[in-house]
ROGUMAR-352948 format. One record per residue (C-alpha): residue number from 0; x, y, z. Coordinates in Angstrom, 1 decimal. Layout:
N
+-----+--------+--------+--------+
: pos :     c1 :     c2 :     c3 :
+-----+--------+--------+--------+
: NUM :      X :      Y :      Z :
...
+-----+--------+--------+--------+
***
This chain:
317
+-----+--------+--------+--------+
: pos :     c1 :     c2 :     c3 :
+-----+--------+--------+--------+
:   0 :    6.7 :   -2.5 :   20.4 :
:   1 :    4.0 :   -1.0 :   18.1 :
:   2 :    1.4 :   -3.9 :   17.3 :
:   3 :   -0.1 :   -3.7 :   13.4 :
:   4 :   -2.6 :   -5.6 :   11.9 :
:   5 :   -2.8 :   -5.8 :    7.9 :
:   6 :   -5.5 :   -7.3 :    5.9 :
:   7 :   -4.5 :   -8.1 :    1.9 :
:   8 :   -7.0 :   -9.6 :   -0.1 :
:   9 :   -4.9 :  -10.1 :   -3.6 :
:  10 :   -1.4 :  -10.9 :   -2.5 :
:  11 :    0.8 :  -12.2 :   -4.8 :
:  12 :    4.2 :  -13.3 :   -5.8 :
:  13 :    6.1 :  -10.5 :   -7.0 :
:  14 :    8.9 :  -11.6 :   -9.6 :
:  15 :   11.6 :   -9.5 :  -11.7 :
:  16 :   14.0 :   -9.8 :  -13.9 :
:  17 :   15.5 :   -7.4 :  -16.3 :
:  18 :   16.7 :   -8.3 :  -20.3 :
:  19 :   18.1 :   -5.9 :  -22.8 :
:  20 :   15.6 :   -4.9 :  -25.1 :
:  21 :   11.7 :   -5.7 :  -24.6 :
:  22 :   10.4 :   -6.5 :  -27.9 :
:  23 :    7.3 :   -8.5 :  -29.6 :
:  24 :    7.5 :  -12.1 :  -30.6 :
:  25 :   11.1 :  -13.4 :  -30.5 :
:  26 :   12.4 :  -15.3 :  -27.2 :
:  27 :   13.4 :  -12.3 :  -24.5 :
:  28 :   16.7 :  -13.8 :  -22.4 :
:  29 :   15.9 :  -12.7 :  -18.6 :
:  30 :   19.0 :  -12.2 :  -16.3 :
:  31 :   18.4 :  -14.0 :  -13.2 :
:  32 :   15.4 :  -12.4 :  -11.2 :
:  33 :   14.2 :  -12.9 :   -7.5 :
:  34 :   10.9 :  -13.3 :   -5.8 :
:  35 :    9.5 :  -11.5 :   -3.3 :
:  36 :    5.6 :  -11.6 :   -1.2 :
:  37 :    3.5 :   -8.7 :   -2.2 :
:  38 :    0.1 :   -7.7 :   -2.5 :
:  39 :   -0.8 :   -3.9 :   -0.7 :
:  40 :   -1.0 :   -5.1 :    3.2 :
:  41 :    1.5 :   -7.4 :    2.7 :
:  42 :    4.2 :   -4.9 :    1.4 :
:  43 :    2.9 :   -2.9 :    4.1 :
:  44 :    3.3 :   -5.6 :    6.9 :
:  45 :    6.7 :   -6.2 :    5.4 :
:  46 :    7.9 :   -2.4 :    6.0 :
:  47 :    6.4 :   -2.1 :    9.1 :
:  48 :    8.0 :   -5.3 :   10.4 :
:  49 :   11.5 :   -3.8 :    9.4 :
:  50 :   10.9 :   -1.1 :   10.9 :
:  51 :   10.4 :   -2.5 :   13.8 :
:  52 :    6.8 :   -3.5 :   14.9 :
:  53 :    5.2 :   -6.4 :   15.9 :
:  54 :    2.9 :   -7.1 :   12.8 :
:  55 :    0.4 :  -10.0 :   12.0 :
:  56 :   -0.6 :  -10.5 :    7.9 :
:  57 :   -4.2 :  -11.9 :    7.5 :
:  58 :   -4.4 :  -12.9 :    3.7 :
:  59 :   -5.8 :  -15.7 :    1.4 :
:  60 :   -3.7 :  -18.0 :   -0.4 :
:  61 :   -4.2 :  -20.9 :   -2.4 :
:  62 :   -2.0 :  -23.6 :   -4.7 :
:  63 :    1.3 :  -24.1 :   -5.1 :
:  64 :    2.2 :  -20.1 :   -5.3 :
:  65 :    0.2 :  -19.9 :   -2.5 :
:  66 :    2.4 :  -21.8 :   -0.8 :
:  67 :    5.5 :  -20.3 :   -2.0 :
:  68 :    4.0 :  -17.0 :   -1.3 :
:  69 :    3.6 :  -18.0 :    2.6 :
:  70 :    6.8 :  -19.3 :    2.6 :
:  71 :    8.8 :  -15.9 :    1.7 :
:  72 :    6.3 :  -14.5 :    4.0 :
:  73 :    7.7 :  -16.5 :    7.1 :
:  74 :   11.0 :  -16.0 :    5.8 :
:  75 :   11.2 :  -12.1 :    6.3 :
:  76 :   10.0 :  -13.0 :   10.1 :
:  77 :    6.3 :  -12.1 :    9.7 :
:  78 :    3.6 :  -13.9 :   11.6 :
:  79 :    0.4 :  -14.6 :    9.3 :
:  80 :   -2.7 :  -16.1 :    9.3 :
:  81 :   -3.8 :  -17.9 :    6.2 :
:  82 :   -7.3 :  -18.4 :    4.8 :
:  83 :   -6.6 :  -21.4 :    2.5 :
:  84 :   -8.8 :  -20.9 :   -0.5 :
:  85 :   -9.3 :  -23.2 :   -3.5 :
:  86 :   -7.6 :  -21.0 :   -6.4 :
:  87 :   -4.2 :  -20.3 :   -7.4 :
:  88 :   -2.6 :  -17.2 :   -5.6 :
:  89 :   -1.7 :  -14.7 :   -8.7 :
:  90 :    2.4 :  -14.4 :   -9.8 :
:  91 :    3.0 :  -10.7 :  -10.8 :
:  92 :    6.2 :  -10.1 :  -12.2 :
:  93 :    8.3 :   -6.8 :  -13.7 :
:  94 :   10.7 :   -6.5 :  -16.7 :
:  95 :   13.1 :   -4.1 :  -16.8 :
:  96 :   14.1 :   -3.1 :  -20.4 :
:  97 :   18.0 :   -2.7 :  -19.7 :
:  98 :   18.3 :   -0.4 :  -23.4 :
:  99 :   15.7 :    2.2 :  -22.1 :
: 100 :   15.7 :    1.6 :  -18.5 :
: 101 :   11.8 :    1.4 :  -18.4 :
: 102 :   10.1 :   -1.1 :  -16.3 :
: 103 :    7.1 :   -3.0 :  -17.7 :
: 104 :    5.2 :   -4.5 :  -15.0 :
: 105 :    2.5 :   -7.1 :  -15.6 :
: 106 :   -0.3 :   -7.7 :  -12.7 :
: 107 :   -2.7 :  -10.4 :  -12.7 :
: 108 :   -6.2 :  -10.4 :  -11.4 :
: 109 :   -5.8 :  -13.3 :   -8.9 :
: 110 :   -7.9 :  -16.0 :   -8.1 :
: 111 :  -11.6 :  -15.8 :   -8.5 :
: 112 :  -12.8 :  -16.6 :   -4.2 :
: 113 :  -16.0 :  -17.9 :   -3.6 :
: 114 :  -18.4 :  -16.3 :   -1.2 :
: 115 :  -17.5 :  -19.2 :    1.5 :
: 116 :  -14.0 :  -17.8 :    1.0 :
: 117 :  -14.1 :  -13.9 :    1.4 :
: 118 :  -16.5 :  -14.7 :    4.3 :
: 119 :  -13.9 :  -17.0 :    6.2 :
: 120 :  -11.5 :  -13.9 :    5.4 :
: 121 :  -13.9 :  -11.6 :    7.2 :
: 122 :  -14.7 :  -13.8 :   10.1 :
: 123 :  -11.2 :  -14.9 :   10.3 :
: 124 :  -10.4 :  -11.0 :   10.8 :
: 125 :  -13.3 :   -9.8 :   12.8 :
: 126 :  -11.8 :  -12.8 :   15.2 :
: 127 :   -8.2 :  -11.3 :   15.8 :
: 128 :   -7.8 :  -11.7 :   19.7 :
: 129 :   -5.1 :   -9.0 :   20.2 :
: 130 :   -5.4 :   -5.5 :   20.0 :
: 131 :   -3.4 :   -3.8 :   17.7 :
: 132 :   -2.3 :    0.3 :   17.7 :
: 133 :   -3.6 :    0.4 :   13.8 :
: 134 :   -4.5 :   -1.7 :   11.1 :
: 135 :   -4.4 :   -1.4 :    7.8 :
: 136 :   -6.3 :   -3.1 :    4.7 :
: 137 :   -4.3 :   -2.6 :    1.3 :
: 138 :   -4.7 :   -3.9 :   -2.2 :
: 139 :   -6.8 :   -4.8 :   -4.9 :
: 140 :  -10.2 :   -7.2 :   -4.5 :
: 141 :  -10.1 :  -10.0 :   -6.1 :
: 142 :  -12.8 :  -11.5 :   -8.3 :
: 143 :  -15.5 :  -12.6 :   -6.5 :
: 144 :  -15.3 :  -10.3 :   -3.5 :
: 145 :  -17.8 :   -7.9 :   -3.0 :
: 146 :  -17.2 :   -3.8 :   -3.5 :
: 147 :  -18.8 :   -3.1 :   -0.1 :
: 148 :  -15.9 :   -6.0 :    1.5 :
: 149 :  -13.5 :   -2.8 :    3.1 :
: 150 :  -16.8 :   -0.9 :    4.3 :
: 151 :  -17.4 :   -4.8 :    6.4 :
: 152 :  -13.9 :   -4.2 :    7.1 :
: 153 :  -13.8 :   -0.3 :    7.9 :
: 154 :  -17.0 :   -1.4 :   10.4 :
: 155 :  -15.6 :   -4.1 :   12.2 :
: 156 :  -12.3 :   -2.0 :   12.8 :
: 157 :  -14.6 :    0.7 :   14.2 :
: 158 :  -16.2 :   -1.5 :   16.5 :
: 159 :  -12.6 :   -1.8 :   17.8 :
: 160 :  -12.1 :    1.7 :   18.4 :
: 161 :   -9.0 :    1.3 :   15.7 :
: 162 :   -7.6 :    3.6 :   13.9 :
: 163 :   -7.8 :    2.5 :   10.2 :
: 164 :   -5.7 :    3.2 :    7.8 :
: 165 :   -6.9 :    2.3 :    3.9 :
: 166 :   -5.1 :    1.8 :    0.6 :
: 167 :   -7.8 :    0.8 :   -2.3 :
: 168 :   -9.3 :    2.3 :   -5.3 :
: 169 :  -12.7 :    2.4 :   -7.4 :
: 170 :  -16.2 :    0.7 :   -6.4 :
: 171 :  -14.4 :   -0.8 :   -3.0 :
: 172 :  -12.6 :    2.9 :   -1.9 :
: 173 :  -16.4 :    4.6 :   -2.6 :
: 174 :  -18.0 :    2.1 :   -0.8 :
: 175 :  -15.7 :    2.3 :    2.4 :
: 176 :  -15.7 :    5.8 :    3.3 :
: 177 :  -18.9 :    5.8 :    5.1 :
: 178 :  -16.9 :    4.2 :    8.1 :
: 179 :  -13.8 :    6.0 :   10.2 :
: 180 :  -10.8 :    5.9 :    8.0 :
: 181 :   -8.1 :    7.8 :    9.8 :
: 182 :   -5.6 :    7.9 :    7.1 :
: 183 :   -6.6 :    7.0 :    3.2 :
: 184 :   -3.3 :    6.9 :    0.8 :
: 185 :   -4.7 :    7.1 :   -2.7 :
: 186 :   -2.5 :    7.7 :   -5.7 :
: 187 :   -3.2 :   10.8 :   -8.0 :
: 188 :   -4.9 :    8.3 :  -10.5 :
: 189 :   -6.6 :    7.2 :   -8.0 :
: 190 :   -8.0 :   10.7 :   -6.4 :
: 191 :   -9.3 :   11.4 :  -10.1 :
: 192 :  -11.1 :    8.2 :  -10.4 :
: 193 :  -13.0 :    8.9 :   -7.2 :
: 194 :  -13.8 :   12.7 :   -7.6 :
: 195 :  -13.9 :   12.7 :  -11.2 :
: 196 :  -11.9 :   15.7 :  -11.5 :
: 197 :   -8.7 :   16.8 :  -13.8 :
: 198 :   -6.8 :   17.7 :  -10.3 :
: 199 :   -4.1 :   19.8 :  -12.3 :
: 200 :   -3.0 :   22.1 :   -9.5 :
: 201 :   -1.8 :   21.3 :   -6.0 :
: 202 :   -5.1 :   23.8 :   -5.7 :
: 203 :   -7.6 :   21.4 :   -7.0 :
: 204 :   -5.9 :   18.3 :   -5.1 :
: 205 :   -6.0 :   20.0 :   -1.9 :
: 206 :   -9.7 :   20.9 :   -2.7 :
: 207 :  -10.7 :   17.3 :   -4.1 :
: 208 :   -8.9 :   16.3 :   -0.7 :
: 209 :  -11.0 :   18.2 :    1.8 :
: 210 :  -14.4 :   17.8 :   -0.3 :
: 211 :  -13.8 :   14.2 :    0.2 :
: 212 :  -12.7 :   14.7 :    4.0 :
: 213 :  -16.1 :   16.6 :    4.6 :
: 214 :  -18.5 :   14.7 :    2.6 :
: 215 :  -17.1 :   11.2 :    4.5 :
: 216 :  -15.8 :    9.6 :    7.4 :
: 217 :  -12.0 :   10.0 :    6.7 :
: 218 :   -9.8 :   12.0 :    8.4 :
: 219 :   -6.8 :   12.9 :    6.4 :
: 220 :   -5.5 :   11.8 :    3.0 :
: 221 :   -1.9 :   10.9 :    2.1 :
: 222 :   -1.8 :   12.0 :   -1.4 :
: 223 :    1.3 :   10.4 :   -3.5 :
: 224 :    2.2 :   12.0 :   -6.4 :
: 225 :    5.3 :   10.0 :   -7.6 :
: 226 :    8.2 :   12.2 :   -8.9 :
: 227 :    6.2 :   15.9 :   -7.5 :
: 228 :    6.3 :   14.7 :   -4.1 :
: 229 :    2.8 :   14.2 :   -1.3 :
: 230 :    0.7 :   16.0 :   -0.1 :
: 231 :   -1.0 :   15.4 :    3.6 :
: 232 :   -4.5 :   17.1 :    3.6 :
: 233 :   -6.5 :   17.0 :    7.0 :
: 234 :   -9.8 :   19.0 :    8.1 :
: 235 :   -7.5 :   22.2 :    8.5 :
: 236 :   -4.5 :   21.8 :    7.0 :
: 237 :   -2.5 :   20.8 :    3.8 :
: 238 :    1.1 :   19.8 :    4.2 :
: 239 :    3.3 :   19.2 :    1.1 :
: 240 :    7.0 :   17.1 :    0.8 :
: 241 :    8.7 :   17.6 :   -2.4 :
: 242 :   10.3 :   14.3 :   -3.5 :
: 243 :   13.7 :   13.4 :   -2.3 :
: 244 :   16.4 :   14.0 :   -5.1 :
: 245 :   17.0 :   10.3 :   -5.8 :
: 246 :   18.1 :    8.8 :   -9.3 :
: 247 :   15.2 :    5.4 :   -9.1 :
: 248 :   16.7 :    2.0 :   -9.8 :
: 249 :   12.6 :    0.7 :   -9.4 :
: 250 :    9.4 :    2.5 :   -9.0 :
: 251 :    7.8 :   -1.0 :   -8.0 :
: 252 :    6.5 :   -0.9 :   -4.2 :
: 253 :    7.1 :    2.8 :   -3.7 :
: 254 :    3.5 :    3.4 :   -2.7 :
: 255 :    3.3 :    0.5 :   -0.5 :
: 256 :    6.6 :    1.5 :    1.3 :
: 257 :    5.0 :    5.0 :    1.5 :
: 258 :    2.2 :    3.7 :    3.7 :
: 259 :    3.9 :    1.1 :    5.7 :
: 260 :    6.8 :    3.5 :    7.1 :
: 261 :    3.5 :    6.3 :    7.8 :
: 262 :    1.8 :    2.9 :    9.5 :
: 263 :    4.7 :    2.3 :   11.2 :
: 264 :    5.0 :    5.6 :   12.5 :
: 265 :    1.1 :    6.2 :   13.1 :
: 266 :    1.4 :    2.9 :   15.4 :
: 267 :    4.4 :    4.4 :   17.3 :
: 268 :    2.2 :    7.2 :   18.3 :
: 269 :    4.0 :    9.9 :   16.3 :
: 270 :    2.6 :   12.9 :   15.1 :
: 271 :    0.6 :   12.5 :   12.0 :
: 272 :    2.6 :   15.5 :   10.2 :
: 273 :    6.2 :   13.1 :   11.6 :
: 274 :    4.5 :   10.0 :   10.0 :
: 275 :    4.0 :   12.3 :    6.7 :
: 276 :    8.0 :   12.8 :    7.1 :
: 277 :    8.4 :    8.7 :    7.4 :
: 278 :    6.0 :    7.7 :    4.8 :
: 279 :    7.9 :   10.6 :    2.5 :
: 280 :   11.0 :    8.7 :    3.5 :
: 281 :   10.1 :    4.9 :    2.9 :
: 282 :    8.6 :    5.9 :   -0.4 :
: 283 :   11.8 :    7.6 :   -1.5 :
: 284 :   13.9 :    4.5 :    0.0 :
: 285 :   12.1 :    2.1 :   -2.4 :
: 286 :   13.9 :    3.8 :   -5.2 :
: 287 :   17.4 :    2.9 :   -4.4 :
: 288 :   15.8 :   -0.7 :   -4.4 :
: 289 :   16.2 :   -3.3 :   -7.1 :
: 290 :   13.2 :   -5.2 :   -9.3 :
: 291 :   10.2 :   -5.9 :   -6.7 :
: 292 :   12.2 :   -5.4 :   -3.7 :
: 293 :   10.8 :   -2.4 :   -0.8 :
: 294 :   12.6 :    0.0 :    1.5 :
: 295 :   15.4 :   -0.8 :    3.7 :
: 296 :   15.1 :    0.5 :    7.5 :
: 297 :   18.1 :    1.9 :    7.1 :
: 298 :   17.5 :    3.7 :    4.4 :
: 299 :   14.3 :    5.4 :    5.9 :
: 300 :   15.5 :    6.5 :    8.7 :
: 301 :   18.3 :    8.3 :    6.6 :
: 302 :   16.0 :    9.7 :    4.4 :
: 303 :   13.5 :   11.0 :    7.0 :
: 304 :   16.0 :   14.0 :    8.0 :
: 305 :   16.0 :   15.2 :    4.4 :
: 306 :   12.2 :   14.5 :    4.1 :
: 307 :   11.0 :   18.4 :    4.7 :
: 308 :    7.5 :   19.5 :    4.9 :
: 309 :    6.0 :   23.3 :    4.3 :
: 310 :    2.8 :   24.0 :    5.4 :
: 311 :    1.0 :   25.5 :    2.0 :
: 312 :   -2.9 :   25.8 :    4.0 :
: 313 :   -3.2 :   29.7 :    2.6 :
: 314 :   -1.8 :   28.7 :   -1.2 :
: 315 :   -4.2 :   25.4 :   -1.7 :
: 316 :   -6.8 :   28.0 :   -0.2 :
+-----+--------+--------+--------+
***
């Protein structure tokens, strides 16, 4: 059984509901909702763990969401280790507007941690006895954690002789790529806000891609591109999947089940260009999900045989 570590710094409680018509002031009525754990690694640990490896969730909580949050956590059959920290652990939550079918989705920043509490994160990670086939760090920082914290992470993971697999954006994405990263998913928001550019050609993400690749430590980039598809980038080649022809009942989680089904597969010791496939297919199983809810197993491994990839090295050229 593949073993995974996942580190999440900002989980959450992810709530939805869905009423018919999102508008200002007057009192919105809510059909009944659900609750699910989430925050990056989580929703990564969550996918994985359905899929079928052994995975271990290191995250902060705090309060009585915090509880709630480890509760649901234990629930889906996850082991964890919790850092108990002194604020409230953030609720999240997603409205669907029932008249236009959009989703509104609200985030919070999370609780602000004190420097006594991201350092107990750290050493609490750096401590991990077993030795797992990948790990993966996900998610936002939240207040009061340091940029560099995933480059501390991204070193101690090297140290292991781990591959490392990283999902994060801004100040705390720049600051991690001086260590080994052997797969970085970011979003095509994301890609812009690290290289600055417009990135409107697969041309220009393939290039922002490999600039990236040669100017750091990481070894191929999972680009997401919601409706257009991914693209897989490494030293010498680009890879792209269109996106599965699916009518989306919830866009929420997509990314997250992206990179936990290419986790999964990494830690299985598939091909990287066969974990492309699998993240391809957990992404597009998230769809046919409901509200805040992620992939089903089944439905990934259904989708994986439709998930084709062409190699497009000589067009991104």
């Amino acid at each position: 059984m593949p073993k995974i570590l996942t580190l999440t710094m900002n989980p959450a409680v992810d709530m939805s509901t869905s009423t018919e018509r999102v508008e200002p002031t007057r009192k919105l009525r809510c059909h009944s909702g659900r609750q699910d754990p989430g925050g990056g690694g989580v929703n990564v640990a969550r996918v994985a763990r359905r899929l079928g490896a052994e995975v271990t969730a290191i995250y902060p909580a705090g309060g009585l969401v915090g509880k709630l949050l480890t509760e649901l956590i234990d629930q889906e059959g996850l082991e964890s280790i919790v850092v108990p920290v002194q604020g409230e652990t953030r609720v999240d939550f997603t409205v669907m507007d029932e008249n236009s079918a959009q989703q509104y989705r609200f985030v919070m920043p999370g609780p602000h941690l004190h420097g006594a509490e991201w350092m107990r994160c750290l050493e609490v990670f750096a401590g991990f006895k077993a030795s797992p086939d990948i790990v993966c760090a996900s998610g936002s920082l939240p207040p009061g954690v340091p940029a560099d914290f995933y480059a501390r992470v991204g070193g101690i993971v090297s140290s292991w002789g781990v591959r490392f697999a990283l999902d994060s954006s801004g100040v705390a994405l720049k600051r991690a790529l001086d260590h080994p990263i052997f797969v970085l998913k970011p979003s095509i928001g994301e890609l812009r806000e690290l290289t600055g550019a417009s990135l409107d050609s697969e041309a220009a993400m393939a290039a922002a891609c490999k600039a990236v690749i040669e100017s750091t430590r990481v070894q191929n980039i999972a680009l997401t591109l919601g409706s257009e598809g991914a693209l897989l980038v490494s030293p010498r080649r680009v890879l792209k999947a269109k996106a599965l022809p699916i009518r989306p009942h919830s866009a929420v989680g997509a990314g997250d089940s992206f990179l936990g089904a290419m986790v999964w597969a990494l830690a299985c010791d598939k091909p990287i260009e066969e974990a492309f496939r699998f993240g391809v297919a957990g992404g597009s199983a998230a769809l046919l999900a409901a509200g805040t809810e992620l992939c089903r197993a089944s439905d990934t491994l259904r989708l994986f045989e439709q998930a084709a990839v062409q190699d497009i090295t000589a067009q991104a050229a």
